[in-house]
Structures are given as C-alpha cells and as structure tokens.
VOGU-3710 file (C-alpha; in Angstrom, 3 decimals, decimal comma):
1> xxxxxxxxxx> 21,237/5,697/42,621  19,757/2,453/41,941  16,100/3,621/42,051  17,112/5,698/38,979  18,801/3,328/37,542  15,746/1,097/37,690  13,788/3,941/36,228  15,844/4,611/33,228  16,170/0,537/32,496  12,000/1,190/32,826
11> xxxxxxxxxx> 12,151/3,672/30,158  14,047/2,040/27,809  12,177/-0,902/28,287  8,938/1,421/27,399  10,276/3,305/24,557  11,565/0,352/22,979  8,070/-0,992/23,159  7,113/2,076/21,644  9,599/1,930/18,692  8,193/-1,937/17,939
21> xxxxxxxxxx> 4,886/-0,311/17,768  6,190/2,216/15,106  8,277/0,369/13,016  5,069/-2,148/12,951  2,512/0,390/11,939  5,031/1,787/9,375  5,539/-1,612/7,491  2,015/-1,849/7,635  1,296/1,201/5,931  3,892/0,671/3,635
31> xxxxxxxxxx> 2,581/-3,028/2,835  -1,193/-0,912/2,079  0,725/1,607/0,023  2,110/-1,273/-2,326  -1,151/-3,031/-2,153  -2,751/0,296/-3,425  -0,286/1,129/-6,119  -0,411/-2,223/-7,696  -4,175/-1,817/-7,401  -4,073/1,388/-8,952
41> xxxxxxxxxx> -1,751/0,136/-11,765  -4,525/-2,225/-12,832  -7,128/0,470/-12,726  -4,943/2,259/-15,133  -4,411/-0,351/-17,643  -8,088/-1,308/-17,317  -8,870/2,731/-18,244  -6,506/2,041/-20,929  -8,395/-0,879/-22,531  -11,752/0,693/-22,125
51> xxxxxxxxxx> -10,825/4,057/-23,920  -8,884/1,831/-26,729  -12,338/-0,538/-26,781  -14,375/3,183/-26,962  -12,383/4,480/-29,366  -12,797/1,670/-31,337  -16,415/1,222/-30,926  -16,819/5,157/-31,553  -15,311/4,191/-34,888  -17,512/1,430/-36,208
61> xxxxxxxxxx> -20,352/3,512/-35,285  -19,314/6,807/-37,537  -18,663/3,736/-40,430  -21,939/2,502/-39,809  -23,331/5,768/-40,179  -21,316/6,398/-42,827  -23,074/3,533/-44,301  -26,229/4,146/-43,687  -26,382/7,854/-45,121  -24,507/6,400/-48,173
71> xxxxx> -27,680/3,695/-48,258  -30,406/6,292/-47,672  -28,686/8,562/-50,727  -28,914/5,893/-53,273  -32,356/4,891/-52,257
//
C-alpha cells in the first residue's frame, strides 16, 4: 500500500512538472502572438502610408504630364 502510494505522490509530482512546462510554453506563445500582431499592425499602417504616398505621387505625375502635353501643344 505504501509503495503505491509513493508512486502516485511520484506521478503527481511528474505531471505537475509537466503542466509548469505547458502553461510556460503557452504564455510564451501567447507573448510571440502579441508581439506579432502589434508587429503586424505597424506593417499595416506602414502599407497604408505608402499606398496614400503612391497615390499621391501617381497624381503629380499625370499633372505633370498633363503639363507637359499642354506645353508641347502650344509650342
């Protein structure tokens, strides 16, 4: 009786070891999965930015050309 007493007390012991191990990795992963949403969040406003800045460059070029074809007409 008290040899399996000792043996369940020995798994416990191990399983609870097992369960630290878990819970650790999980809050890990869940620490990288904030880490890589608030990296991605960035990404997207950067995106943003560059297709406003594109958009607006993509616009001074068709003036310029505008411009220039209005130039070259008059010439």
């Amino acid at each position: 009786m008290r040899k399996q007493i000792d043996s369940l007390k020995k798994d416990l012991a191990q399983k609870q070891v097992v369960r630290k191990e878990a819970q650790s990795a999980i809050q890990e992963s869940e620490q990288a999965i904030r880490q890589t949403s608030r990296a991605i969040a960035t990404l997207e406003q950067q995106q943003h930015a560059s297709a406003s800045q594109l958009a607006e460059l993509h616009a001074q070029l068709e003036n310029s050309r505008h411009k220039l074809a209005k130039a070259y007409a008059s010439a």
